[in-house]
C-alpha positions in Angstrom: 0.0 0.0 0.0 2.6 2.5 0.9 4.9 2.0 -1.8 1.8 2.6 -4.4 1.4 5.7 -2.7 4.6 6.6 -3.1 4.8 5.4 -6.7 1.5 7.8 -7.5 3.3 10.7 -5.3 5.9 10.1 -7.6 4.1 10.7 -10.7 1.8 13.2 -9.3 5.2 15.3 -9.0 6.8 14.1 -12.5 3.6 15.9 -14.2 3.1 19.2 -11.7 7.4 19.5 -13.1 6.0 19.9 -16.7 2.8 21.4 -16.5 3.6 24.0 -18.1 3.6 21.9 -21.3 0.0 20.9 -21.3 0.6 17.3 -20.2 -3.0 15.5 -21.3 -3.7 12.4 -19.2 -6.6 9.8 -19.7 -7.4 6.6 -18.3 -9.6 3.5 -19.0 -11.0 0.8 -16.8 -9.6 -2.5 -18.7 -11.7 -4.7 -16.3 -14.7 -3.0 -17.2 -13.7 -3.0 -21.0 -12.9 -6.4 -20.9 -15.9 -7.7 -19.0 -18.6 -5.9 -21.7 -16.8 -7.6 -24.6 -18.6 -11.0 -25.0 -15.5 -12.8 -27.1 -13.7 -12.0 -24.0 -16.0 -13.4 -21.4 -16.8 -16.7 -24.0 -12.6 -17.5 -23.7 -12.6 -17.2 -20.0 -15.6 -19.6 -19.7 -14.0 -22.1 -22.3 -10.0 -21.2 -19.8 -11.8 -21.8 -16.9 -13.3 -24.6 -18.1 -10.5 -25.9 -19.3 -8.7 -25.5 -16.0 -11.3 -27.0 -13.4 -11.1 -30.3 -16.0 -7.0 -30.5 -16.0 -7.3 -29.9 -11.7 -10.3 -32.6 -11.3 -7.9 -35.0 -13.3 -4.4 -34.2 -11.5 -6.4 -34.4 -8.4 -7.3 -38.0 -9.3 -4.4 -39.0 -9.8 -3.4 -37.7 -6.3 -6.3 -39.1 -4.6 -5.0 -42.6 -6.1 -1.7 -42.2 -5.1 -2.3 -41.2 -2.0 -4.2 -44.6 -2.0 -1.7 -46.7 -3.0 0.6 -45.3 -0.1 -1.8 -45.9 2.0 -1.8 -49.8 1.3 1.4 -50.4 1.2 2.0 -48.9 5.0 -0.8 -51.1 5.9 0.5 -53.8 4.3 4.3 -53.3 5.1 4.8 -55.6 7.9 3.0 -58.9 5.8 5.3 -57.8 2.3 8.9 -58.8 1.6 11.5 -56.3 1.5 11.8 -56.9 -2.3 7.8 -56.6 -2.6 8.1 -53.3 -0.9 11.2 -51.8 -2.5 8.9 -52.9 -5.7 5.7 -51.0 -4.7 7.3 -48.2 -3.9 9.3 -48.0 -7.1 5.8 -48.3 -8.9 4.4 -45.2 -6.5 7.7 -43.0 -8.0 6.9 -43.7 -11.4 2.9 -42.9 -10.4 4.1 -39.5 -8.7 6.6 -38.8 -11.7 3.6 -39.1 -14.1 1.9 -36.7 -12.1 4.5 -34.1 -11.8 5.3 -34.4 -15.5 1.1 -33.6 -16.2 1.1 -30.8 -13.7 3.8 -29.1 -15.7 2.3 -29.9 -19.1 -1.0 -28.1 -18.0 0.3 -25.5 -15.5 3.8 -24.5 -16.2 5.3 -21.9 -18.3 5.1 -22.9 -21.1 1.9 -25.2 -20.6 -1.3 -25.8 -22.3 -3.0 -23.1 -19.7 -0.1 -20.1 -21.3 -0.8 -21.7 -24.7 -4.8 -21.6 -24.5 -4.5 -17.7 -23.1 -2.3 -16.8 -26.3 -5.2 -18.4 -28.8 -8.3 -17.2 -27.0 -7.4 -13.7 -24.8 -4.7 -12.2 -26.6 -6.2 -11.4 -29.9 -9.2 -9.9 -27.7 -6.3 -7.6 -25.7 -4.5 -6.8 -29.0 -8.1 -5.5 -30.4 -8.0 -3.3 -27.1 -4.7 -1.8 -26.8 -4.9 -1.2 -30.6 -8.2 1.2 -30.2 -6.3 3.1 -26.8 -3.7 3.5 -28.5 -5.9 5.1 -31.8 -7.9 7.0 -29.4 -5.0 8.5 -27.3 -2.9 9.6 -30.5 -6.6 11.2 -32.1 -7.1 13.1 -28.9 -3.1 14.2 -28.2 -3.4 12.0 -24.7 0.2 12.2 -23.3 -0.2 9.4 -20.9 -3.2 6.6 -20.7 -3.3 4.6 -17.5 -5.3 1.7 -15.8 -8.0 2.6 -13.1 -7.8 -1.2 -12.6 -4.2 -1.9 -12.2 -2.3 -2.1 -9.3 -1.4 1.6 -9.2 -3.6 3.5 -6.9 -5.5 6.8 -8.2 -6.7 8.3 -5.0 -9.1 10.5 -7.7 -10.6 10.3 -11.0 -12.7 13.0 -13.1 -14.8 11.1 -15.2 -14.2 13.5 -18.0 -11.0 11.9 -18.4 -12.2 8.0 -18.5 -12.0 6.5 -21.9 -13.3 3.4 -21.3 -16.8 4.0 -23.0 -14.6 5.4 -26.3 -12.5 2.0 -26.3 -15.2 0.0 -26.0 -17.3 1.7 -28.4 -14.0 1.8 -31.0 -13.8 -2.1 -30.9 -17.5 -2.8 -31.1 -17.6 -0.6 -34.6 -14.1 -1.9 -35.4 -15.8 -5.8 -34.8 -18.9 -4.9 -37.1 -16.5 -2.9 -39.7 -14.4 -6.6 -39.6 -17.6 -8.3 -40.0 -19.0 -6.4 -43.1 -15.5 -7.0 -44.8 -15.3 -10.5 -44.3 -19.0 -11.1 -45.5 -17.8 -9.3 -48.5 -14.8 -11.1 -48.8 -16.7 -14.3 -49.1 -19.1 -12.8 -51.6 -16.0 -11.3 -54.1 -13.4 -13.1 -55.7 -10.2 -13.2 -53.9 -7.8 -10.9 -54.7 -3.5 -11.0 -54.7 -3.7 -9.0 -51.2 -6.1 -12.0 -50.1 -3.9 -14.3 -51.3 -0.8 -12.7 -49.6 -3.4 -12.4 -46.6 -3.9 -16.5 -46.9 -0.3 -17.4 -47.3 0.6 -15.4 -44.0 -2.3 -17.4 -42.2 -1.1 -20.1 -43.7 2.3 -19.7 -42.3 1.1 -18.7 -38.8 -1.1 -21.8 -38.9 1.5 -23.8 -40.0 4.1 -22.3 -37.1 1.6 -23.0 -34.5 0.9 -26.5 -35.6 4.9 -26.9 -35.6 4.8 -26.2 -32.0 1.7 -28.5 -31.2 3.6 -31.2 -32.8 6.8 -30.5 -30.8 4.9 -30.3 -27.6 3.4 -33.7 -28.8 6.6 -35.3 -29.6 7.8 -34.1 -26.5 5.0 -35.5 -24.5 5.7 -39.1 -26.6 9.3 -39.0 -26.2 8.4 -38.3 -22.2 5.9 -41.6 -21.9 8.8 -43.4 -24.3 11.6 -42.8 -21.8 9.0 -43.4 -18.6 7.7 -46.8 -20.3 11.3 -47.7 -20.9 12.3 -47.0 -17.1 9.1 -49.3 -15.7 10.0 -51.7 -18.5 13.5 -51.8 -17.3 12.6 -51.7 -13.2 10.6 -54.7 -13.8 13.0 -56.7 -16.2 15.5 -56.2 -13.1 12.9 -57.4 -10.6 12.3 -60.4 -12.7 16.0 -61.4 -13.1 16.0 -60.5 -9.1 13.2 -62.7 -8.8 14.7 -66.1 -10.8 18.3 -65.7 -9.3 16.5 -66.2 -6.3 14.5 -69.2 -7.4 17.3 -70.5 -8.8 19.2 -70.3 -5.4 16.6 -71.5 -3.4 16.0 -74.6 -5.5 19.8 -75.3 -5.6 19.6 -74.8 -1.3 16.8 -77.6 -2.1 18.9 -80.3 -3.7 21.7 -79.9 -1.5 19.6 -79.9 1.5 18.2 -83.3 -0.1 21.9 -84.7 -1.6 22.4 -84.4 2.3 19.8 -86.1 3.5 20.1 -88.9 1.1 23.8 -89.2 1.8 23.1 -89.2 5.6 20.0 -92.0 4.9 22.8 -93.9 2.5 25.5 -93.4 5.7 22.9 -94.8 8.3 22.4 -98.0 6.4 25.9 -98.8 5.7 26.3 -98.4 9.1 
């Protein structure tokens, strides 16, 4: 709180020191901008959406992990040490696959960032494009946000923008729409072809990164797979050395017991 005050003292002093060049300052309400354009609201529902489906199905996963640890303290004292080095190595791999998913949704670079960049950013672009127009048309000097973080202890409403913004993106939406319905209705010109070929190419560089993030995702399983495949090739070479040594302990205990018969009835 006090360094915002401090940040707005600051500029409140930055603009009295040039007054005297008829400093013009506007601002908009973004959240109120945003929340009265209905492309906006539509791609949160579908984000949100989204969102709650990837948390149900890490929390799952959780809840059956949680499960399985569960069992195997339960079940501890009845299970062999091998049995128990072998559950828990299965629990890793479980735990592993969840981390891996958590960062595939959720992380920087996940599908959460990925689905924001399709759906919201073309809908911000639309609104900083109009501020901008808006501010150069009316000679603003500085533009800022009544619902950022920076505190504006007063606002003349003479100054707000926010109905000019939104009203510049719903004519610039119905302007795009009459074009496009035109568009289909007139042969296509070189500029739509140039248009189609840098769509094209934008297309074709996102699905480049969709199959990279898939390959990566492949090449992730692969390398798990491999792993469990390996743990349990080990276990079962564990598993028949063991055999193998218990049925040799077999015959000798028998070769002994014969010879020791065979002993007795010499004797």
């Amino acid at each position: 709180m006090t360094k915002k005050i401090f940040l707005f003292a600051f500029l409140i002093l930055g603009f009295s020191s040039i007054a005297q060049k008829a400093q013009k300052i506007g601002y908009v309400d973004l959240e109120y901008i945003l929340e009265n354009i209905p492309e906006y609201m539509e791609a949160q529902t579908k984000i949100n959406a989204k969102a709650i489906t990837w948390q149900n199905d890490i929390a799952q996963q959780q809840k059956e992990i949680e499960a399985l640890k569960a069992e195997l303290n339960n079940e501890k004292v009845l299970l062999t040490k091998a049995l128990i080095e072998e559950k828990e190595e299965d629990i890793e791999i479980k735990e592993l696959d969840l981390k891996n998913l958590q960062i595939a949704h959720f992380g920087t670079d996940g599908d959460l960032f990925f689905l924001r960049q399709q759906l919201v950013k073309p809908v911000q672009d639309i609104v900083y494009n109009a501020i901008q127009d808006i501010a150069t048309k009316r000679k603003y000097d500085f533009v800022m946000d009544k619902s950022s973080s920076l505190l504006m202890l007063y606002t003349n409403k003479e100054f707000d923008i926010s109905e000019l913004v939104l009203n510049s993106v719903t004519r610039s939406k119905k302007v795009n729409a009459i074009k496009e319905k035109q568009s289909k209705k007139e042969d296509k010109t070189e500029n739509d072809l140039e248009d189609n070929q840098v769509d094209a190419e934008k297309n074709e560089a996102l699905q480049e990164k969709i199959d990279d993030r898939e390959a990566k995702k492949e090449a992730l399983k692969k390398k798990i797979e491999e792993q469990r495949a390996e743990k349990l090739r080990q276990r079962e070479e564990q598993k028949k050395a063991i055999e193998e040594k218990r049925q040799q302990r077999i015959k000798e205990i028998e070769a002994a017991k014969k010879a020791q018969e065979e002993k007795k009835q010499n004797n």
